[in-house]
PDB file of N, CA, C and O in Angstrom:
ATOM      1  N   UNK A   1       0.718 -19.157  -6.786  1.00  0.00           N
ATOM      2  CA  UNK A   1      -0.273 -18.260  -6.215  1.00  0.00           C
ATOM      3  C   UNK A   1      -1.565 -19.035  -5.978  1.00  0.00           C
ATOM      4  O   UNK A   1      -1.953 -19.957  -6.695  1.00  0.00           O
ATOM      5  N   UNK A   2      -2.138 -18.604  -4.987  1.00  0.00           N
ATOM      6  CA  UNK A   2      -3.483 -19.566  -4.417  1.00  0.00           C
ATOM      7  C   UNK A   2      -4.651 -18.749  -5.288  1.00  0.00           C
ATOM      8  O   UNK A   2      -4.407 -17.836  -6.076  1.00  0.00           O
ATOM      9  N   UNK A   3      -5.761 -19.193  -5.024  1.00  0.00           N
ATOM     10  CA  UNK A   3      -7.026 -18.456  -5.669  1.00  0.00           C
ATOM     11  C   UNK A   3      -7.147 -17.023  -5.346  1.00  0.00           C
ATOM     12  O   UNK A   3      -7.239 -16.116  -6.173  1.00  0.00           O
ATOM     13  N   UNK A   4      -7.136 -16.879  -3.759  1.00  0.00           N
ATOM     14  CA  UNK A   4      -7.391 -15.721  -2.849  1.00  0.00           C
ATOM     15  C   UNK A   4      -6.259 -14.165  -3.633  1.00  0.00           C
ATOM     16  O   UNK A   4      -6.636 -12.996  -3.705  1.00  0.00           O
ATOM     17  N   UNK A   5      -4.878 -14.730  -4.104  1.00  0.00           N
ATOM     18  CA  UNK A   5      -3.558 -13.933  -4.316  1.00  0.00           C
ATOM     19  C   UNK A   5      -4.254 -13.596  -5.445  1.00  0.00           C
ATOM     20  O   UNK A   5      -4.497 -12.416  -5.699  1.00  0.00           O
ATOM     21  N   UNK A   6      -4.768 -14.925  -6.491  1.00  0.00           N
ATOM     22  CA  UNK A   6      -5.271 -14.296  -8.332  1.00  0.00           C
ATOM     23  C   UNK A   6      -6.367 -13.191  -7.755  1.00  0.00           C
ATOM     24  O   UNK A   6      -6.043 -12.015  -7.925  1.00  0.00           O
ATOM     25  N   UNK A   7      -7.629 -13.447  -7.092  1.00  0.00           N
ATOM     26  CA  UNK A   7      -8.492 -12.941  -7.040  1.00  0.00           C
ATOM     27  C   UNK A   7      -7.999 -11.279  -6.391  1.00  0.00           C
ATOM     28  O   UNK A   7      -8.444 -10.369  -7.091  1.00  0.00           O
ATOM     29  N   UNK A   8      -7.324 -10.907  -5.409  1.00  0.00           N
ATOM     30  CA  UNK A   8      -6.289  -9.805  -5.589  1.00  0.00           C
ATOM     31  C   UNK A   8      -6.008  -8.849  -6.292  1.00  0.00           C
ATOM     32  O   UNK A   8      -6.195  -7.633  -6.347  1.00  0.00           O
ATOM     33  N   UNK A   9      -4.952 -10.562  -7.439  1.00  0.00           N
ATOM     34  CA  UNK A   9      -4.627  -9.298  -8.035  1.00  0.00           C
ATOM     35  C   UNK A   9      -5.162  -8.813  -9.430  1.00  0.00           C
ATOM     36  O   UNK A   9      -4.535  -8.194 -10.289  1.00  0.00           O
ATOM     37  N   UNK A  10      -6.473  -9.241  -9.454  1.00  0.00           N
ATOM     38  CA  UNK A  10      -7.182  -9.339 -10.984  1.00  0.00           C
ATOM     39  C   UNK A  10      -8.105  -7.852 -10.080  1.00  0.00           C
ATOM     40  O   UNK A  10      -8.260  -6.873 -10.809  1.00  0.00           O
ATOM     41  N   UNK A  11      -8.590  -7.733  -8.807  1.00  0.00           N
ATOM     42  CA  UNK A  11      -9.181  -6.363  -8.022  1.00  0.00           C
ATOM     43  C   UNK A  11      -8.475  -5.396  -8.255  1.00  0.00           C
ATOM     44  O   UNK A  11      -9.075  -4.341  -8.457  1.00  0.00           O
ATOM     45  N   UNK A  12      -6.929  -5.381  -8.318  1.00  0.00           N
ATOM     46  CA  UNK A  12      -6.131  -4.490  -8.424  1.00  0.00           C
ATOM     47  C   UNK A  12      -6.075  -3.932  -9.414  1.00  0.00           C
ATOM     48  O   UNK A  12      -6.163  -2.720  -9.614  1.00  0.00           O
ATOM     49  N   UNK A  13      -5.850  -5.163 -10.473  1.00  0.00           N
ATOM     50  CA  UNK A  13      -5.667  -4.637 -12.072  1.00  0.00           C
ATOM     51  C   UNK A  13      -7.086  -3.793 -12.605  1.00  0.00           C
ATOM     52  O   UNK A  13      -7.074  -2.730 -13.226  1.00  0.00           O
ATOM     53  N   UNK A  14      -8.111  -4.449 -12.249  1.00  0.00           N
ATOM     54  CA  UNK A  14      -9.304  -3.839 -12.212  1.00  0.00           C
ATOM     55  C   UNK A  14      -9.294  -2.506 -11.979  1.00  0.00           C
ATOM     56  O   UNK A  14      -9.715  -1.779 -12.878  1.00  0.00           O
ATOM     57  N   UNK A  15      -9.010  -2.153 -11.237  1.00  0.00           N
ATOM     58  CA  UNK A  15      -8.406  -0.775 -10.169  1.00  0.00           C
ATOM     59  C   UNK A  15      -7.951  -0.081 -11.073  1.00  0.00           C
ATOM     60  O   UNK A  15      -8.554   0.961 -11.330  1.00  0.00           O
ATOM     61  N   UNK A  16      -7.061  -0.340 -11.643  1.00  0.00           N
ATOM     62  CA  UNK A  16      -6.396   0.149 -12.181  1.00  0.00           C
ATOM     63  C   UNK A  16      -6.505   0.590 -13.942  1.00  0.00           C
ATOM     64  O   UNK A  16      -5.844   1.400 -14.592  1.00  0.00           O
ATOM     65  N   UNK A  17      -7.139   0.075 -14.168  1.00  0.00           N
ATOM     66  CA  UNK A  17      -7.753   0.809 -15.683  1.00  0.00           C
ATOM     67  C   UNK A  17      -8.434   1.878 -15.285  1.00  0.00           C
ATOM     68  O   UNK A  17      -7.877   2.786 -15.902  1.00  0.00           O
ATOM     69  N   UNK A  18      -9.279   2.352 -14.650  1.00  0.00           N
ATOM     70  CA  UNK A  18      -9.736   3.871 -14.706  1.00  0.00           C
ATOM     71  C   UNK A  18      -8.493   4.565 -14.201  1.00  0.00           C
ATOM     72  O   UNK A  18      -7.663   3.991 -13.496  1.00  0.00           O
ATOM     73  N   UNK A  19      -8.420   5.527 -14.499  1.00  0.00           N
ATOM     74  CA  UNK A  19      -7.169   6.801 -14.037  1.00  0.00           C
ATOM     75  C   UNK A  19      -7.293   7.434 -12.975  1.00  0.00           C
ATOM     76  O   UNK A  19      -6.264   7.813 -12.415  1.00  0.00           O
ATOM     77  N   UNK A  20      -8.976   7.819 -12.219  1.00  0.00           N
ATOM     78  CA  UNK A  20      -8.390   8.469 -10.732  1.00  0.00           C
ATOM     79  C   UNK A  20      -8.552   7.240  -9.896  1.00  0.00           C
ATOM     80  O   UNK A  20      -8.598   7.612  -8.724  1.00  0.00           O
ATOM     81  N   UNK A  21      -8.666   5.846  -9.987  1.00  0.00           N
ATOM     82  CA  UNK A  21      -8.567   4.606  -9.579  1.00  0.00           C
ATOM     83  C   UNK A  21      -7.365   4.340  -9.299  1.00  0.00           C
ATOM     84  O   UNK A  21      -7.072   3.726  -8.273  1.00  0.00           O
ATOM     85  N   UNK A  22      -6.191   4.895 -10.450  1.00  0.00           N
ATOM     86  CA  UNK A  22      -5.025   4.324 -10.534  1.00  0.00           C
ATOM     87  C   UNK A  22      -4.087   5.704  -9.909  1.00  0.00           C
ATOM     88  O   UNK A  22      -2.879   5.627  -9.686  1.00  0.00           O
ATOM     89  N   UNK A  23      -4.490   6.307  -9.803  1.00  0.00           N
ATOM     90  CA  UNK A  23      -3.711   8.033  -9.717  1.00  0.00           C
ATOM     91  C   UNK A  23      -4.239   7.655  -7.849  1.00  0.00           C
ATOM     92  O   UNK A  23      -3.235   7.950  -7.201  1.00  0.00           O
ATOM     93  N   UNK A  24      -4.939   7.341  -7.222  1.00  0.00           N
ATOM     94  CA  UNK A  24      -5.440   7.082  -6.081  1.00  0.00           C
ATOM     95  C   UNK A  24      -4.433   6.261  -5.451  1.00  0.00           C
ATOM     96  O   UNK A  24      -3.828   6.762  -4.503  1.00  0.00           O
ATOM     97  N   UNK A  25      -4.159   5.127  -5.801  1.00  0.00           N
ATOM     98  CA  UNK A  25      -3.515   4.033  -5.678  1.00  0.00           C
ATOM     99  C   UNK A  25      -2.002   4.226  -5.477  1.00  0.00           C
ATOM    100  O   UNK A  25      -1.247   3.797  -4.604  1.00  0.00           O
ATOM    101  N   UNK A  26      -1.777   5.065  -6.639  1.00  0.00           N
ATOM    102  CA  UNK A  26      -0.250   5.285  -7.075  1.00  0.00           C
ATOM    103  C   UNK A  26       0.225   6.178  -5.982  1.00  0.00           C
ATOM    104  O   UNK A  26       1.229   5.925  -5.317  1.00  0.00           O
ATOM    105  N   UNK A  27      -0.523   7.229  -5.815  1.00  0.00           N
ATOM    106  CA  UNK A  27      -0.840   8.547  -4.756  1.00  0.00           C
ATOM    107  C   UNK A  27      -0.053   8.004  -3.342  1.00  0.00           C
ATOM    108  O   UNK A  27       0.954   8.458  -2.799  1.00  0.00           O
ATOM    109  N   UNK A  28      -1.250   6.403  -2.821  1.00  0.00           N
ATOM    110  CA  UNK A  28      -0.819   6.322  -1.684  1.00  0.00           C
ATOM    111  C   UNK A  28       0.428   5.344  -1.148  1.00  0.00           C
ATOM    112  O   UNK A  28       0.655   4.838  -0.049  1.00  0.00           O
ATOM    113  N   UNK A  29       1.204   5.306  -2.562  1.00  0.00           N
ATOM    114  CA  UNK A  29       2.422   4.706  -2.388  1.00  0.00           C
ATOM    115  C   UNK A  29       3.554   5.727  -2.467  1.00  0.00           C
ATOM    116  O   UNK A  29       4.684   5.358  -2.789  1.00  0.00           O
ATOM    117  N   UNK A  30       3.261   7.105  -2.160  1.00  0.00           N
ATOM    118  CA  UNK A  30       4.537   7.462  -2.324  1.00  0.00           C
ATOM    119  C   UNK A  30       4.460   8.447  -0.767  1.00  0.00           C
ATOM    120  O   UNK A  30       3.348   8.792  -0.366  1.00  0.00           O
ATOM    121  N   UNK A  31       5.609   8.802  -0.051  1.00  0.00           N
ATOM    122  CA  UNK A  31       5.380   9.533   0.856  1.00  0.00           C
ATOM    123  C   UNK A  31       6.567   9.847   0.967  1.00  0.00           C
ATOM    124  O   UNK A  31       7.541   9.304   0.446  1.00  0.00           O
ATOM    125  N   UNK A  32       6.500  11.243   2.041  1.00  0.00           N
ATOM    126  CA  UNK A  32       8.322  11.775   1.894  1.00  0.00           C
ATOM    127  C   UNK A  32       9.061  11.523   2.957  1.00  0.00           C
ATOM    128  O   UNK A  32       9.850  12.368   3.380  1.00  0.00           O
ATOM    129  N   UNK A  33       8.869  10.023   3.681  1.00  0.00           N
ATOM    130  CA  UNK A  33       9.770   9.205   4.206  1.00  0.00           C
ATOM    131  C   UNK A  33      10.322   8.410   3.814  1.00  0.00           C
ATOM    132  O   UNK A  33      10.822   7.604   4.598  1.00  0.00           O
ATOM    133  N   UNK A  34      10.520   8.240   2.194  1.00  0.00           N
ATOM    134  CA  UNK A  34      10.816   7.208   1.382  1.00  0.00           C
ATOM    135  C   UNK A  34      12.534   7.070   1.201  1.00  0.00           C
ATOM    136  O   UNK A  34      12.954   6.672   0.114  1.00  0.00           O
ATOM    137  N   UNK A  35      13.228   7.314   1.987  1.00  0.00           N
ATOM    138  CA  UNK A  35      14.658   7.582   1.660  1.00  0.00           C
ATOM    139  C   UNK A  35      15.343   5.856   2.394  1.00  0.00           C
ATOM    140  O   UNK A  35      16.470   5.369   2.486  1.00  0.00           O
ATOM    141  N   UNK A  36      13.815   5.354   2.821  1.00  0.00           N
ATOM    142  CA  UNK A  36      14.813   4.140   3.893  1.00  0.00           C
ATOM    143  C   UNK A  36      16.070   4.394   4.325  1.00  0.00           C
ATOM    144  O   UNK A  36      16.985   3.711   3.865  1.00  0.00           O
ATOM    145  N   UNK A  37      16.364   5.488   5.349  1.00  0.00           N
ATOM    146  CA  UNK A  37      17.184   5.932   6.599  1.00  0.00           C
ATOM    147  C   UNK A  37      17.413   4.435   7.603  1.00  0.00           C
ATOM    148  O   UNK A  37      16.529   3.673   7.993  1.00  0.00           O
ATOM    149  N   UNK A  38      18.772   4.352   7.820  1.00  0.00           N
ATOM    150  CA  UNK A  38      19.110   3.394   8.669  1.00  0.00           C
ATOM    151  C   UNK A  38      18.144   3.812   9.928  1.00  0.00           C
ATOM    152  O   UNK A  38      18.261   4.904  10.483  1.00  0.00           O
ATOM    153  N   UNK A  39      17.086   2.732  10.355  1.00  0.00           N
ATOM    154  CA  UNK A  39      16.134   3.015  11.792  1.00  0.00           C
ATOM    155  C   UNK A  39      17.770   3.450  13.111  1.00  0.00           C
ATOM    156  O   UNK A  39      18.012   4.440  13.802  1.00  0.00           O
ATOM    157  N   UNK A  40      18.154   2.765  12.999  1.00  0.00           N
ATOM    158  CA  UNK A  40      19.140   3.011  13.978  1.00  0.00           C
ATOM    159  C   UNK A  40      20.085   4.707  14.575  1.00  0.00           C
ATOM    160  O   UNK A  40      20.566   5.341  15.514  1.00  0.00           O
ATOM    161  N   UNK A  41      19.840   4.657  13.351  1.00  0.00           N
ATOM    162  CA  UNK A  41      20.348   6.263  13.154  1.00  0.00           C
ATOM    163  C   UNK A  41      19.188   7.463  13.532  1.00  0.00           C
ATOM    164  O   UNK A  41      19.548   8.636  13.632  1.00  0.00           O
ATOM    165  N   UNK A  42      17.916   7.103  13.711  1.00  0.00           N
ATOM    166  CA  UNK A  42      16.646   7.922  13.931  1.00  0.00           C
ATOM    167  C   UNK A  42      16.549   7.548  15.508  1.00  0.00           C
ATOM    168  O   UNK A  42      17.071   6.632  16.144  1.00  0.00           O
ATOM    169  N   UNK A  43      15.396   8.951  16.026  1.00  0.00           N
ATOM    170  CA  UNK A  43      15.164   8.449  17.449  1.00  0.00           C
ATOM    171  C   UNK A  43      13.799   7.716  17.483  1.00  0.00           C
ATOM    172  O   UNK A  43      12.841   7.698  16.710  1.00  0.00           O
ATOM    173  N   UNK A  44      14.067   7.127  18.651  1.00  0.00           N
ATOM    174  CA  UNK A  44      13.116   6.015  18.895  1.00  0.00           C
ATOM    175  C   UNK A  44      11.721   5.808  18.249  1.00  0.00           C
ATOM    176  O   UNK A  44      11.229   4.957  17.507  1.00  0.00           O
ATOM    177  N   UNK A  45      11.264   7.028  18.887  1.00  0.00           N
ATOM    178  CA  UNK A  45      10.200   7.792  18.619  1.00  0.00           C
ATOM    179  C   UNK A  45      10.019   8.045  17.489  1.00  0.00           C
ATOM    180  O   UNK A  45       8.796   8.176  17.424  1.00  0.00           O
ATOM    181  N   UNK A  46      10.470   8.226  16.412  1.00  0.00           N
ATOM    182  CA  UNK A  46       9.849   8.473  15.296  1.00  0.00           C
ATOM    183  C   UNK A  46       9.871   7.322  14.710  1.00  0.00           C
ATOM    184  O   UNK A  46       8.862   7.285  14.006  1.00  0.00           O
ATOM    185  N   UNK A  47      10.534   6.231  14.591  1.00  0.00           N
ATOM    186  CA  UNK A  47      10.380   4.749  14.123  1.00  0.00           C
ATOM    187  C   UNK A  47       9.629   4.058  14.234  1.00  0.00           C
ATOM    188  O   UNK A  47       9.247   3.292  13.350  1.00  0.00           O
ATOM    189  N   UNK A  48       8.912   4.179  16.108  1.00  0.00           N
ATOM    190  CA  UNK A  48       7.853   4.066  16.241  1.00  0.00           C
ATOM    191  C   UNK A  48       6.509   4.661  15.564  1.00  0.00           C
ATOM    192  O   UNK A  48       5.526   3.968  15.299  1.00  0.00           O
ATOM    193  N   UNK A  49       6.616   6.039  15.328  1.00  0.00           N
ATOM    194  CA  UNK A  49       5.455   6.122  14.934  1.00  0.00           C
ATOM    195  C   UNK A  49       5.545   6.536  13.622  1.00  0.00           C
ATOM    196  O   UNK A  49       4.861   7.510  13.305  1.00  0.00           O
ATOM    197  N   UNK A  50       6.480   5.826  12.504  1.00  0.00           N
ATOM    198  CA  UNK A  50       6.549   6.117  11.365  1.00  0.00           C
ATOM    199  C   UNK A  50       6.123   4.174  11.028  1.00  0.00           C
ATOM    200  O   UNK A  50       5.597   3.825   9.971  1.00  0.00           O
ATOM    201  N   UNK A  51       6.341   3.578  11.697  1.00  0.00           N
ATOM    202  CA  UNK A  51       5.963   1.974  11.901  1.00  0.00           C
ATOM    203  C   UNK A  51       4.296   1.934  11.572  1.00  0.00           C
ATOM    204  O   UNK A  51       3.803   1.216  10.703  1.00  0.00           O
ATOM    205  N   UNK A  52       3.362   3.066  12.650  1.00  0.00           N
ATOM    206  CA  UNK A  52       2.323   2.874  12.465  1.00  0.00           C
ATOM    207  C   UNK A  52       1.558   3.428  11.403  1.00  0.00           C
ATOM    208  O   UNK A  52       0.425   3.008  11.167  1.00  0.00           O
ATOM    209  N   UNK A  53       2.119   4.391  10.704  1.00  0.00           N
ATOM    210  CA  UNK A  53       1.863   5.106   9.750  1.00  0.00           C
ATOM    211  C   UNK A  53       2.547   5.116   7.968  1.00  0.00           C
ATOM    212  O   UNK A  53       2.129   5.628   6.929  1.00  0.00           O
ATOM    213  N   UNK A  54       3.368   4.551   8.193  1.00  0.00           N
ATOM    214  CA  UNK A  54       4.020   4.477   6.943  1.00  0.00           C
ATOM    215  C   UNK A  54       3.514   3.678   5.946  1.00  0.00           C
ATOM    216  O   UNK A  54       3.299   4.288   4.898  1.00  0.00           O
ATOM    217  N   UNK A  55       3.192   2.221   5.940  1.00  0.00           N
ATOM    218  CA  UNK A  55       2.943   1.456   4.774  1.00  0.00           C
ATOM    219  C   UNK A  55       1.085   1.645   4.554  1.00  0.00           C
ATOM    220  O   UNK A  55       0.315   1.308   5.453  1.00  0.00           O
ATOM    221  N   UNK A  56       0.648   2.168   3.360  1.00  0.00           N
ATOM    222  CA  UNK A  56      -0.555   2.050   3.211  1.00  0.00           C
ATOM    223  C   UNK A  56      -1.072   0.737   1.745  1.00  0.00           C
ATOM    224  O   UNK A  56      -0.946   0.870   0.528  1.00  0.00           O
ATOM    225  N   UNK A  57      -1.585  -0.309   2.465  1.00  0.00           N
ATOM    226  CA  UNK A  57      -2.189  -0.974   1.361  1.00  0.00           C
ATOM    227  C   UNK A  57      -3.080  -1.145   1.061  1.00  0.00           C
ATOM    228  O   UNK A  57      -3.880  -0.801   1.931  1.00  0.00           O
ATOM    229  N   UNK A  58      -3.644  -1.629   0.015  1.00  0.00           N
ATOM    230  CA  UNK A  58      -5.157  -1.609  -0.632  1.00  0.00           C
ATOM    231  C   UNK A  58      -5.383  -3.140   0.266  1.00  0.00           C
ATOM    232  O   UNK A  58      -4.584  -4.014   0.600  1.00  0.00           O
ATOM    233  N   UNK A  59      -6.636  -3.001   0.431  1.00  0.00           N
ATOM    234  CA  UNK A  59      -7.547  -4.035   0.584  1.00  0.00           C
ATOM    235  C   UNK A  59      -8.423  -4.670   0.200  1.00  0.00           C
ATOM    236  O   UNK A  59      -9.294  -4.542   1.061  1.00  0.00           O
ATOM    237  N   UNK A  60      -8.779  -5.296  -0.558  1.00  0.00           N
ATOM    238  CA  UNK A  60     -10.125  -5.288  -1.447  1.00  0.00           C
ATOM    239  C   UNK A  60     -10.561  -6.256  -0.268  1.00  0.00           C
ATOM    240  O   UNK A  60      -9.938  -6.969   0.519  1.00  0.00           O
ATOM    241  N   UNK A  61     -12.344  -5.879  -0.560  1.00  0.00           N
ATOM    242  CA  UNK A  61     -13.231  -6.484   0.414  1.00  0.00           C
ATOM    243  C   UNK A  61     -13.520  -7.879  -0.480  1.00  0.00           C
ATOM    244  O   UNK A  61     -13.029  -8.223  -1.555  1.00  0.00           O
ATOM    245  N   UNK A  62     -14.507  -8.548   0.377  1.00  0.00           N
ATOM    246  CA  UNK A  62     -14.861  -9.732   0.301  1.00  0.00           C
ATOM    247  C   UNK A  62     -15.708  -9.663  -0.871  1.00  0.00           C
ATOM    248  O   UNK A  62     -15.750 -10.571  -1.701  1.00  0.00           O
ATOM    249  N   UNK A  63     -16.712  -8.078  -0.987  1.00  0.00           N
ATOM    250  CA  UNK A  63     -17.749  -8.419  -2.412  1.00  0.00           C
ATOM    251  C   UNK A  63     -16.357  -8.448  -3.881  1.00  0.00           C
ATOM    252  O   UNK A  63     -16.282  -9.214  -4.842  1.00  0.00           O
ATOM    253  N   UNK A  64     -15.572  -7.445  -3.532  1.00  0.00           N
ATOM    254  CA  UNK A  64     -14.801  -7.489  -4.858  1.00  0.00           C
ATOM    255  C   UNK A  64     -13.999  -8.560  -5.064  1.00  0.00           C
ATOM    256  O   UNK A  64     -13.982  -9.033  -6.200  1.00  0.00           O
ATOM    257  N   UNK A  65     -13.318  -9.058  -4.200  1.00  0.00           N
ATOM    258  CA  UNK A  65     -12.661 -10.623  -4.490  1.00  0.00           C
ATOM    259  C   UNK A  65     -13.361 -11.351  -5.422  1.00  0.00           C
ATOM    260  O   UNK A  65     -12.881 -11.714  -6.496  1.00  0.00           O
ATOM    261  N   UNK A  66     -14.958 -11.672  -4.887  1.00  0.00           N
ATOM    262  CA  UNK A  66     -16.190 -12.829  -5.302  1.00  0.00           C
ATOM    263  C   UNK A  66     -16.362 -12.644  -6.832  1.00  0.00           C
ATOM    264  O   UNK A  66     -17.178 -13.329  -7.449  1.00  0.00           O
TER     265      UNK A  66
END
């Protein structure tokens, strides 16, 4: 892991000791498209716009990395 990956994931863990920090977090990993359905088997259209909408990740900014 490089500096940038520790610095990550020490924001995350951070994150994650308070409880609506971590209940926030946890929250936006779950959604009720989670069955991973063969794409092939779905129409176009919703793959597409389950593509743009589906994965939500944290970002930590540049002050919290530092």
């Amino acid at each position: 892991m490089n500096s940038d990956e520790i610095a990550e994931t020490r924001v995350l863990a951070k994150k994650m000791l308070r409880k609506k920090q971590r209940s926030e977090i946890l929250d936006q990993t779950y959604n009720r498209y989670s069955f991973h359905e063969d794409p092939r088997s779905l129409p176009s259209w919703f793959v597409e716009d389950e593509s743009k909408h589906y994965f939500r990740h944290y970002n930590p900014t540049k002050e919290e990395i530092a």
